[in-house]
PDB file of N, CA, C and O in Angstrom, chain B, residues numbered from 101:
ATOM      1  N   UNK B 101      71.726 103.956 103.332  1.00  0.00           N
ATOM      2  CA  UNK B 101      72.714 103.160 102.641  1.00  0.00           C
ATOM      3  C   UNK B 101      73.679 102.507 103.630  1.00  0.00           C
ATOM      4  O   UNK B 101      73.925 101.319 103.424  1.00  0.00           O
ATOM      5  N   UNK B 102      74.310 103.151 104.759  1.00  0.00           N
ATOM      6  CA  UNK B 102      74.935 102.193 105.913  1.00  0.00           C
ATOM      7  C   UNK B 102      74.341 101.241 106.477  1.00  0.00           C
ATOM      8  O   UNK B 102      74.837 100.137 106.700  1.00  0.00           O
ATOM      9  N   UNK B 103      72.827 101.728 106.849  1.00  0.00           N
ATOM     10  CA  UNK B 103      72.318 100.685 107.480  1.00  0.00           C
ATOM     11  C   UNK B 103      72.243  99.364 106.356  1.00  0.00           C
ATOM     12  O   UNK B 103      72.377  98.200 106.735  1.00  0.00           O
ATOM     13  N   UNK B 104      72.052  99.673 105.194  1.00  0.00           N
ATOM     14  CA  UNK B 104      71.885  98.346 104.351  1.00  0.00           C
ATOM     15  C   UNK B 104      73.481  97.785 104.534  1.00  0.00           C
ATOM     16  O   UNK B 104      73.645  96.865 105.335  1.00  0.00           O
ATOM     17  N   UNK B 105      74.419  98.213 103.953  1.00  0.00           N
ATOM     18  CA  UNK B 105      75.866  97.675 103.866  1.00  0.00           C
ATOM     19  C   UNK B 105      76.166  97.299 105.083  1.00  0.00           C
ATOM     20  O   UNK B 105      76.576  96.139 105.068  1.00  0.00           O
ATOM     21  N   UNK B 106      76.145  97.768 106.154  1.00  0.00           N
ATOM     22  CA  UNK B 106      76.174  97.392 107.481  1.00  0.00           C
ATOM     23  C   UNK B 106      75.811  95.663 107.888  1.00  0.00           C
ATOM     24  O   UNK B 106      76.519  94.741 108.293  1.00  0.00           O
ATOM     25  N   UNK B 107      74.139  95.801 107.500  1.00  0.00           N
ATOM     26  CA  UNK B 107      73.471  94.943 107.851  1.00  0.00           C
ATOM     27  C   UNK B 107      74.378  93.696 107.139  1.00  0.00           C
ATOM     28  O   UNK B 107      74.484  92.667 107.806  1.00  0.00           O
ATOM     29  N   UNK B 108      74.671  93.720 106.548  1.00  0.00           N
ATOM     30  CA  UNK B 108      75.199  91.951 105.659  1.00  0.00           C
ATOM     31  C   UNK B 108      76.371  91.617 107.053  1.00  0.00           C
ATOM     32  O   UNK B 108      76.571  90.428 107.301  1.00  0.00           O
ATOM     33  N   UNK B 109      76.858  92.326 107.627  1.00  0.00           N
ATOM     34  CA  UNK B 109      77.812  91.901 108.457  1.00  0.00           C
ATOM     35  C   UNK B 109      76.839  91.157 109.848  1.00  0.00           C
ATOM     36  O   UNK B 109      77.390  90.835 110.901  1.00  0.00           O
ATOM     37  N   UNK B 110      75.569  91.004 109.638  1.00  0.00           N
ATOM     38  CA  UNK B 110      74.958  90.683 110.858  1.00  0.00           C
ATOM     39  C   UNK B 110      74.707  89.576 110.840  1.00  0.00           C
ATOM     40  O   UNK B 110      73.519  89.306 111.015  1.00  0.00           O
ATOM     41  N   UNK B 111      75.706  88.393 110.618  1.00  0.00           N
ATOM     42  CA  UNK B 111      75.149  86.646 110.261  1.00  0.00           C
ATOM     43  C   UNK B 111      75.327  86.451 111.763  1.00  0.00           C
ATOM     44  O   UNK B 111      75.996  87.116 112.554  1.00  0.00           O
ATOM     45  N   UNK B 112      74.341  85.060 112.022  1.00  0.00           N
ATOM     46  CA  UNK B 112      74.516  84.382 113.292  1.00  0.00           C
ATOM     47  C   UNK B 112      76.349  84.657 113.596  1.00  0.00           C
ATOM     48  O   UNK B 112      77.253  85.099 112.886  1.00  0.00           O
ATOM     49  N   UNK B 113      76.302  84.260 114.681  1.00  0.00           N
ATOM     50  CA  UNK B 113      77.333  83.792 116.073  1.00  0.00           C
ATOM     51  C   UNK B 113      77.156  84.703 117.237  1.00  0.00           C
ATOM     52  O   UNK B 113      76.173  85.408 117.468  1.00  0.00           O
ATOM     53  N   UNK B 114      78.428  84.569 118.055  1.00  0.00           N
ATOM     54  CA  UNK B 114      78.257  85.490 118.980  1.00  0.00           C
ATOM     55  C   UNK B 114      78.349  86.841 119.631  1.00  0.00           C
ATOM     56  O   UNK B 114      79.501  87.228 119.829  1.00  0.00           O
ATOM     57  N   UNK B 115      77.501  87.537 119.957  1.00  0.00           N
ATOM     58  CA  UNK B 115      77.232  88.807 120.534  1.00  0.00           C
ATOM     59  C   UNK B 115      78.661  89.591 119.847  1.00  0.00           C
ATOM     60  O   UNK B 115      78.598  90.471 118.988  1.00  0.00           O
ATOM     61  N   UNK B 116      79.817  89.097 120.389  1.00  0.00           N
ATOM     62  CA  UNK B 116      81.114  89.371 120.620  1.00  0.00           C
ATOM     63  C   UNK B 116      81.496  90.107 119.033  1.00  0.00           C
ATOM     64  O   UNK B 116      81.842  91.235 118.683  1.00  0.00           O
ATOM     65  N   UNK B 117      81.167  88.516 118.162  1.00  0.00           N
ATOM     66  CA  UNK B 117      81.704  88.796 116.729  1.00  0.00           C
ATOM     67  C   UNK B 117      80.620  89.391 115.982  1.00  0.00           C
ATOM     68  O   UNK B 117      80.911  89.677 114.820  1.00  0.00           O
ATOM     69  N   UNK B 118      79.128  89.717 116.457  1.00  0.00           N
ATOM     70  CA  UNK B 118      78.439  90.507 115.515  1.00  0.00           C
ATOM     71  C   UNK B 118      79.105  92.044 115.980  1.00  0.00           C
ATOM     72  O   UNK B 118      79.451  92.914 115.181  1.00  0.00           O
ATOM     73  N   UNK B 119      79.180  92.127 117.329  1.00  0.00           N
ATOM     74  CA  UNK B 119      79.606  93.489 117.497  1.00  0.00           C
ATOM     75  C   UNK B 119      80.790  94.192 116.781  1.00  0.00           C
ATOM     76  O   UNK B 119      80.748  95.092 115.942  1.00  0.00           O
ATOM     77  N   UNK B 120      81.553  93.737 117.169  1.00  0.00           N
ATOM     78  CA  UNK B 120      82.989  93.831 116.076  1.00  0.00           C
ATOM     79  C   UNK B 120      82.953  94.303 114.489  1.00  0.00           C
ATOM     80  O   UNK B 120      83.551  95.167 113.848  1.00  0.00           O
ATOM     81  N   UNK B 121      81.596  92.952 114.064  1.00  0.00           N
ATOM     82  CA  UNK B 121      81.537  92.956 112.581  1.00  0.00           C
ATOM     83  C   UNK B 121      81.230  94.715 112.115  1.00  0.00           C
ATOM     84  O   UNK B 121      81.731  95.596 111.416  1.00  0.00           O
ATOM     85  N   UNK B 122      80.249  94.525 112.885  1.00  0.00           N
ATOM     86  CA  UNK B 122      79.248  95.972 112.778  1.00  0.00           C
ATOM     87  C   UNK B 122      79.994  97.141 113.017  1.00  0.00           C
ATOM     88  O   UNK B 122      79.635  98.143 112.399  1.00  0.00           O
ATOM     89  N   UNK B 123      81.184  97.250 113.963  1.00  0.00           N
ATOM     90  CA  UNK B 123      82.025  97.702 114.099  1.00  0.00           C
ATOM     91  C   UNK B 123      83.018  98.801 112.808  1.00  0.00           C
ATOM     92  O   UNK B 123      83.178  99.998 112.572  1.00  0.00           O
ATOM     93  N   UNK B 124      83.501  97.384 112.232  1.00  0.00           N
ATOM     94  CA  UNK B 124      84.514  97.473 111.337  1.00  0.00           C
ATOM     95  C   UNK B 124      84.099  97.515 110.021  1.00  0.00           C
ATOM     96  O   UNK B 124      84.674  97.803 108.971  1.00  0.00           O
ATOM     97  N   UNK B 125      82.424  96.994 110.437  1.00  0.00           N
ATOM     98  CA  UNK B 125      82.003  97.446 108.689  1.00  0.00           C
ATOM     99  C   UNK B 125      81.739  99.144 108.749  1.00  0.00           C
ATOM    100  O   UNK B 125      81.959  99.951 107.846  1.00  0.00           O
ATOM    101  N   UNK B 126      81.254  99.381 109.975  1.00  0.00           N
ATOM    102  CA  UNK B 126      80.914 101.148 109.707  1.00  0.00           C
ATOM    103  C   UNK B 126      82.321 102.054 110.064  1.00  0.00           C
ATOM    104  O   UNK B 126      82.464 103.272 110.167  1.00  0.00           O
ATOM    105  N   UNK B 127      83.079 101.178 110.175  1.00  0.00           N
ATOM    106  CA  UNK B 127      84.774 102.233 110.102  1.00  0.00           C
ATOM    107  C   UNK B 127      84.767 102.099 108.311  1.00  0.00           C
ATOM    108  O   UNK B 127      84.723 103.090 107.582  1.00  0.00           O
ATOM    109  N   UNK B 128      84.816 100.741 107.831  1.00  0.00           N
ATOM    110  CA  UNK B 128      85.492 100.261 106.663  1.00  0.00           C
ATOM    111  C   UNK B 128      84.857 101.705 105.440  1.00  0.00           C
ATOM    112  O   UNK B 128      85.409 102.652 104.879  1.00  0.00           O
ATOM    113  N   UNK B 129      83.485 101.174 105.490  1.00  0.00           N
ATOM    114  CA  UNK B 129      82.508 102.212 105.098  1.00  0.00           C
ATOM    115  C   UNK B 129      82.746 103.726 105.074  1.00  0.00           C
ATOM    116  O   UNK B 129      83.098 104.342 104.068  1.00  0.00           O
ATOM    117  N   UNK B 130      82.448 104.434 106.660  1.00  0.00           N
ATOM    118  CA  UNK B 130      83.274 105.401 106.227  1.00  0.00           C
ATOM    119  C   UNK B 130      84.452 105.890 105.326  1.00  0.00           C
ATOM    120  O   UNK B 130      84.355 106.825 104.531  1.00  0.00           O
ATOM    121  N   UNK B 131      85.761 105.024 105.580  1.00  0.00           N
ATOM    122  CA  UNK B 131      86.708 105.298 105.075  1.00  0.00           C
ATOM    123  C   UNK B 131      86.861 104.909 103.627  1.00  0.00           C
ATOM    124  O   UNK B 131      87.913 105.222 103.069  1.00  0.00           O
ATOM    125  N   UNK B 132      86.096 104.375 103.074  1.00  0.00           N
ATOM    126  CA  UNK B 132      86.006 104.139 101.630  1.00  0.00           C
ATOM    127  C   UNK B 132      85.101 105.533 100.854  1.00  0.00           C
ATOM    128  O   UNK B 132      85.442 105.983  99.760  1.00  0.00           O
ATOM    129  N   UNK B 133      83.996 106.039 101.607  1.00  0.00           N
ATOM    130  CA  UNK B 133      83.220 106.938 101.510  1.00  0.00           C
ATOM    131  C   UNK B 133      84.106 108.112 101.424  1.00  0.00           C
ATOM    132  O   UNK B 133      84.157 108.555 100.277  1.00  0.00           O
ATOM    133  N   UNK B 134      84.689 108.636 102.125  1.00  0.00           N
ATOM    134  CA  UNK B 134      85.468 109.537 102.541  1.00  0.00           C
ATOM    135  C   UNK B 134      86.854 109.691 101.135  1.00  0.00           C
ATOM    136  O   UNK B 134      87.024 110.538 100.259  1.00  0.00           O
ATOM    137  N   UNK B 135      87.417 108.756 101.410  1.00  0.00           N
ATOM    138  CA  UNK B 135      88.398 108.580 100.249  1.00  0.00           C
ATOM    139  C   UNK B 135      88.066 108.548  98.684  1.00  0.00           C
ATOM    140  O   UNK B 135      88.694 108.756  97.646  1.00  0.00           O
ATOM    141  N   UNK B 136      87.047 108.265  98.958  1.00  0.00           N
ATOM    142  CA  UNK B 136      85.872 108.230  97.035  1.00  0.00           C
ATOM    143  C   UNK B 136      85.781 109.572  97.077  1.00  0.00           C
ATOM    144  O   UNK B 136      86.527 110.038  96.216  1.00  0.00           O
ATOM    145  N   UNK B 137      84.999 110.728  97.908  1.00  0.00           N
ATOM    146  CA  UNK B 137      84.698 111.750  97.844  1.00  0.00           C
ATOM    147  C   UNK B 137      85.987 112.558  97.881  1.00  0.00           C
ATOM    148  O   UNK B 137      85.896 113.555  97.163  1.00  0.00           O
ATOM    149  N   UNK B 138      87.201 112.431  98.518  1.00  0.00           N
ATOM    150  CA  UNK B 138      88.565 113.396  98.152  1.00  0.00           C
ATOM    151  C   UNK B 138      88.613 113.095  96.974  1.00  0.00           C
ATOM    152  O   UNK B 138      88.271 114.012  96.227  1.00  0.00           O
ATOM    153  N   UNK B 139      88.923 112.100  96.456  1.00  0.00           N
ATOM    154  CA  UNK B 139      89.792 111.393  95.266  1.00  0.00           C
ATOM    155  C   UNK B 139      88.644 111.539  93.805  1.00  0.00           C
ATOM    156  O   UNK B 139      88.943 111.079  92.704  1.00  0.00           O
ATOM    157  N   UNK B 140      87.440 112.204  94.069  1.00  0.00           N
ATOM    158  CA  UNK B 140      86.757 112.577  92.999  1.00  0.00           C
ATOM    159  C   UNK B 140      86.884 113.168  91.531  1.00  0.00           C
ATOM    160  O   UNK B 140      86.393 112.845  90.449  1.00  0.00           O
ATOM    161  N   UNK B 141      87.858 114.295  92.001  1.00  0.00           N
ATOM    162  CA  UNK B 141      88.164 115.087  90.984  1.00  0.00           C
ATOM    163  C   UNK B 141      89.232 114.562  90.230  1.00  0.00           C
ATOM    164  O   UNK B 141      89.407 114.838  89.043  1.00  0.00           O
ATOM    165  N   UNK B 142      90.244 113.503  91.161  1.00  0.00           N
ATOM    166  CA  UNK B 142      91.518 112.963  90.364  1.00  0.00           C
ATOM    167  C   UNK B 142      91.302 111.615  89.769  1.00  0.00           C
ATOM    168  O   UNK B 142      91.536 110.601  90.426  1.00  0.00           O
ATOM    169  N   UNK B 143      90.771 111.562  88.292  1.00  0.00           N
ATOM    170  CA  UNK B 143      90.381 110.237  87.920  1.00  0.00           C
ATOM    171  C   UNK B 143      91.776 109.299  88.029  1.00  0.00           C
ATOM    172  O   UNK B 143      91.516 108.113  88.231  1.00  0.00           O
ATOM    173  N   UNK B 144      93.299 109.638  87.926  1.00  0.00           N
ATOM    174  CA  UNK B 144      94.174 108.376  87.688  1.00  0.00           C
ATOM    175  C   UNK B 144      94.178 108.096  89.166  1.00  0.00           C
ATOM    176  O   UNK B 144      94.318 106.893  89.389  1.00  0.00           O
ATOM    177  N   UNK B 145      94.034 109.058  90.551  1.00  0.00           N
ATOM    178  CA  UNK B 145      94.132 108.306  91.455  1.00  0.00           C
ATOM    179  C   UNK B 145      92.686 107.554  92.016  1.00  0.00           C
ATOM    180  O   UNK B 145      92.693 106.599  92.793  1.00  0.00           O
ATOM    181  N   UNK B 146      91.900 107.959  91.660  1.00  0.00           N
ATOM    182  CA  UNK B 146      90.839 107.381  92.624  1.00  0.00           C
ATOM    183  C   UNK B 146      90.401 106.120  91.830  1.00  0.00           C
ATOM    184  O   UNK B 146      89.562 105.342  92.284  1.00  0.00           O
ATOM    185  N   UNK B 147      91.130 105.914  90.372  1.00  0.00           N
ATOM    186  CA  UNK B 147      91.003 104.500  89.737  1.00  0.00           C
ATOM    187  C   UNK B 147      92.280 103.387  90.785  1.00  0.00           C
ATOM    188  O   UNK B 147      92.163 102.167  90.896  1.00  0.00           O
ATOM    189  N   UNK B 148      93.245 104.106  91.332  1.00  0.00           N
ATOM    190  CA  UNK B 148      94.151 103.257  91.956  1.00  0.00           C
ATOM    191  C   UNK B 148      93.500 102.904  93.208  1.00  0.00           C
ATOM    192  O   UNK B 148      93.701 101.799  93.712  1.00  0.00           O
ATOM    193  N   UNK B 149      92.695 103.806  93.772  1.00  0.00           N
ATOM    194  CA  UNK B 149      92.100 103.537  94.963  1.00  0.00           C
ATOM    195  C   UNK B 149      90.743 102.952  95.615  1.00  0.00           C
ATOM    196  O   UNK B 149      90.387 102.567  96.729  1.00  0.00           O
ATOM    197  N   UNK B 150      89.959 103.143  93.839  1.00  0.00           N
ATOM    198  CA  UNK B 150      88.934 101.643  93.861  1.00  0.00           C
ATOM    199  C   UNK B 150      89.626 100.295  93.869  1.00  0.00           C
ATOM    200  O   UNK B 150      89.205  99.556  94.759  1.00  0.00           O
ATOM    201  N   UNK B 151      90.693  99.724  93.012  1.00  0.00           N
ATOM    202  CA  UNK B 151      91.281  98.862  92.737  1.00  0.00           C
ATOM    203  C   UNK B 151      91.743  98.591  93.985  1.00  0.00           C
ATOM    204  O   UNK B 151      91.456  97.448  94.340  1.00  0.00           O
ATOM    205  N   UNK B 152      92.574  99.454  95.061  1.00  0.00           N
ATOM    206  CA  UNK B 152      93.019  99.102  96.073  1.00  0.00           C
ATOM    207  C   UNK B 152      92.075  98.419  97.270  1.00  0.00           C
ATOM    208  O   UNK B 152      92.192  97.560  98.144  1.00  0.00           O
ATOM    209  N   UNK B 153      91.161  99.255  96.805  1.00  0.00           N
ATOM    210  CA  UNK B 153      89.892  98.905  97.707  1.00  0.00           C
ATOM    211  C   UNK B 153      89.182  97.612  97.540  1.00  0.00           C
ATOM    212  O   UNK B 153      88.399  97.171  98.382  1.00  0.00           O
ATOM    213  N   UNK B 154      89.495  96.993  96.374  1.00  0.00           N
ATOM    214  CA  UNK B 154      88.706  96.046  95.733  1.00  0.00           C
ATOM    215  C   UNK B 154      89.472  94.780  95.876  1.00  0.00           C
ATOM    216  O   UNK B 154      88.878  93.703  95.823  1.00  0.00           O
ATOM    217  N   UNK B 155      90.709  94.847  96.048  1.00  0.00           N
ATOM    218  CA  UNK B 155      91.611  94.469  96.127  1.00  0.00           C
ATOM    219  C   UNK B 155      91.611  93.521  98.084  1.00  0.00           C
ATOM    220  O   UNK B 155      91.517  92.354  98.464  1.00  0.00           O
ATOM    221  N   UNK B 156      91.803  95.141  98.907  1.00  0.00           N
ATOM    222  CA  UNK B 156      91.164  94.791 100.096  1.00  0.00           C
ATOM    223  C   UNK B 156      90.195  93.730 100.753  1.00  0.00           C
ATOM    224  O   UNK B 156      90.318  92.741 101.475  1.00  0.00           O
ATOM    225  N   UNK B 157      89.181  94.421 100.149  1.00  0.00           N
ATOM    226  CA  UNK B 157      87.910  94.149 100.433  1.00  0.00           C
ATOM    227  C   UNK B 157      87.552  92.673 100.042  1.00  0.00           C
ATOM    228  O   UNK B 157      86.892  91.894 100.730  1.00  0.00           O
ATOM    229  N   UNK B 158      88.226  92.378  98.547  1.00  0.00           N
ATOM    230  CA  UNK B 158      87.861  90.753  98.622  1.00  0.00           C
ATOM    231  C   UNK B 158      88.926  89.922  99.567  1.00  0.00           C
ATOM    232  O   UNK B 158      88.571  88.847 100.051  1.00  0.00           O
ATOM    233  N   UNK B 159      90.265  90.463  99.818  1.00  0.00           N
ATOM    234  CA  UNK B 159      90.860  89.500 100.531  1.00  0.00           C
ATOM    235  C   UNK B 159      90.510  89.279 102.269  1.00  0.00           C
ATOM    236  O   UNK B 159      91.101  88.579 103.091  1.00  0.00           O
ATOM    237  N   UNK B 160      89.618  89.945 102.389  1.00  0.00           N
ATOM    238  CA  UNK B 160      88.764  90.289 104.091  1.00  0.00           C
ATOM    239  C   UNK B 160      87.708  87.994 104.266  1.00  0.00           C
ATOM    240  O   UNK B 160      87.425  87.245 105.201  1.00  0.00           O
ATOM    241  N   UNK B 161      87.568  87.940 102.601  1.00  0.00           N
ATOM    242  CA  UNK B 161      86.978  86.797 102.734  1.00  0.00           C
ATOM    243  C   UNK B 161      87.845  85.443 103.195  1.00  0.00           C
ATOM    244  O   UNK B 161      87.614  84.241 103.070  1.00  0.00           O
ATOM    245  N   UNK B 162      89.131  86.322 103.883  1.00  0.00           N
ATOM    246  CA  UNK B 162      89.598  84.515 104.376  1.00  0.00           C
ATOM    247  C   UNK B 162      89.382  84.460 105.788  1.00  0.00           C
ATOM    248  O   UNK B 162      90.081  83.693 106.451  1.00  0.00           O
ATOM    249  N   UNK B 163      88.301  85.338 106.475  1.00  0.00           N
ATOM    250  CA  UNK B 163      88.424  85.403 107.744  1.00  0.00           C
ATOM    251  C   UNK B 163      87.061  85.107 107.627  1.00  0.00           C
ATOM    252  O   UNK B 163      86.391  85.821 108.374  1.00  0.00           O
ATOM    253  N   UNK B 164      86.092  83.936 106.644  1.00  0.00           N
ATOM    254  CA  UNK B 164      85.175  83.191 106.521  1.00  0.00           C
ATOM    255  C   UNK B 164      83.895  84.198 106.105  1.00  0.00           C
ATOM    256  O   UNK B 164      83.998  85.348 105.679  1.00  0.00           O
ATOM    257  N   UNK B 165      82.806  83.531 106.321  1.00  0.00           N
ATOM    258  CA  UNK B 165      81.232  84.414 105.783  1.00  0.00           C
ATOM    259  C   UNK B 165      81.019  85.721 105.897  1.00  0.00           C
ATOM    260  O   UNK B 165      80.553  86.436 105.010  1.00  0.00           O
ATOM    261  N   UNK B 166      81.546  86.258 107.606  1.00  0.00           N
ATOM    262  CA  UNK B 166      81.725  87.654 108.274  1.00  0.00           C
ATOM    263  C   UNK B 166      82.483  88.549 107.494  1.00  0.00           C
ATOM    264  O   UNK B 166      81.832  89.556 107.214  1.00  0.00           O
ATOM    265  N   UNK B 167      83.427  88.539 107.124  1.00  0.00           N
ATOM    266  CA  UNK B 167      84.265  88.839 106.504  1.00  0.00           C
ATOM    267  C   UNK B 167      84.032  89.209 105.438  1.00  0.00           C
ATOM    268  O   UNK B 167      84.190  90.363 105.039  1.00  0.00           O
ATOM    269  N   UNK B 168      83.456  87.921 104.567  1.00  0.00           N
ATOM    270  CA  UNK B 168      83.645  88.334 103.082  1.00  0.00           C
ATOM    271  C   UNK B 168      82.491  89.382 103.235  1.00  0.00           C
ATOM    272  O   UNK B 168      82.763  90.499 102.794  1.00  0.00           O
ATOM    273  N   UNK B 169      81.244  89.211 103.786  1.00  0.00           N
ATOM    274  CA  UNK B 169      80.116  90.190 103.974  1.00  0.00           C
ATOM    275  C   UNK B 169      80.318  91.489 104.359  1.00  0.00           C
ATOM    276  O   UNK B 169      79.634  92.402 103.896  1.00  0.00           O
ATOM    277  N   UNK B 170      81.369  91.695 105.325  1.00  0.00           N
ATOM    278  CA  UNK B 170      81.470  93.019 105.797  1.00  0.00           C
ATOM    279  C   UNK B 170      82.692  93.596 104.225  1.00  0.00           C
ATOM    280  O   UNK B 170      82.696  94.807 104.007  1.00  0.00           O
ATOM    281  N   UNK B 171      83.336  92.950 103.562  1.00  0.00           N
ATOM    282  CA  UNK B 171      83.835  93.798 102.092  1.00  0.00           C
ATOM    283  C   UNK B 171      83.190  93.510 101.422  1.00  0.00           C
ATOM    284  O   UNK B 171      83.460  94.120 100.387  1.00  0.00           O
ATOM    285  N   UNK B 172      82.030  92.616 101.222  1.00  0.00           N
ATOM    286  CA  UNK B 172      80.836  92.976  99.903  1.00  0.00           C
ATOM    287  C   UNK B 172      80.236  94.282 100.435  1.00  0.00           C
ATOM    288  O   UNK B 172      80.015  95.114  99.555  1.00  0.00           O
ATOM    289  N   UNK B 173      79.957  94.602 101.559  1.00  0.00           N
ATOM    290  CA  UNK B 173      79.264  95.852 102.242  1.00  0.00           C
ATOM    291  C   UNK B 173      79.670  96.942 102.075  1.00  0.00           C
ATOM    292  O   UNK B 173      78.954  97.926 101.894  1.00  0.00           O
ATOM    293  N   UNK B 174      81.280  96.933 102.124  1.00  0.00           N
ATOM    294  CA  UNK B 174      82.059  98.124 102.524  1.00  0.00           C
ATOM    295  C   UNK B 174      82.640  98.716 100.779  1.00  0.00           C
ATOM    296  O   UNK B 174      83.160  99.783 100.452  1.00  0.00           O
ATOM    297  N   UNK B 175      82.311  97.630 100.045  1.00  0.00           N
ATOM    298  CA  UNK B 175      82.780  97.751  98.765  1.00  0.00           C
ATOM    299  C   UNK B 175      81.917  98.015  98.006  1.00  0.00           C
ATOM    300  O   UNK B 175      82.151  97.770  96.822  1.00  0.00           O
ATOM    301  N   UNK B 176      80.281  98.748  98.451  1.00  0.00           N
ATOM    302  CA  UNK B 176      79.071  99.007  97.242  1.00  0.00           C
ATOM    303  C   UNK B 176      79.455 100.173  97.863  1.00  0.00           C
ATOM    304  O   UNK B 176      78.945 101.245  97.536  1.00  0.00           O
TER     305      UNK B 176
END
């Protein structure tokens, strides 16, 4: 499942910005993973903390294609 969510962050450019992407999608990932699995048992918070996440994750799309891909990724 990382390697798939991961992968959307891998569009053309350079070396520099795929590395990064790949980077920050497998931090982003983790830490959404991680925070879903504490916040399991508490349905009013872990509804604040999808939303927050969702919230996040689409505003990542003003930093163009990379971006929006690495929070469609980090947000399944």
């Amino acid at each position: 499942m990382g390697a798939l969510c991961t992968a959307l962050a891998d569009v053309p450019g350079t070396i520099i910005h795929k590395r990064n992407g790949l980077i920050i999608s497998t931090i982003l990932i983790f830490l959404t993973a991680l925070g879903t699995g504490l916040l399991l048992p508490y349905t009013p918070a872990l509804t604040v903390w999808v939303g927050l996440c969702s919230f996040f994750y689409s505003m990542l799309l003003i930093y163009g294609n990379r971006g929006g891909n690495i929070g469609v990724g980090a947000s399944w």
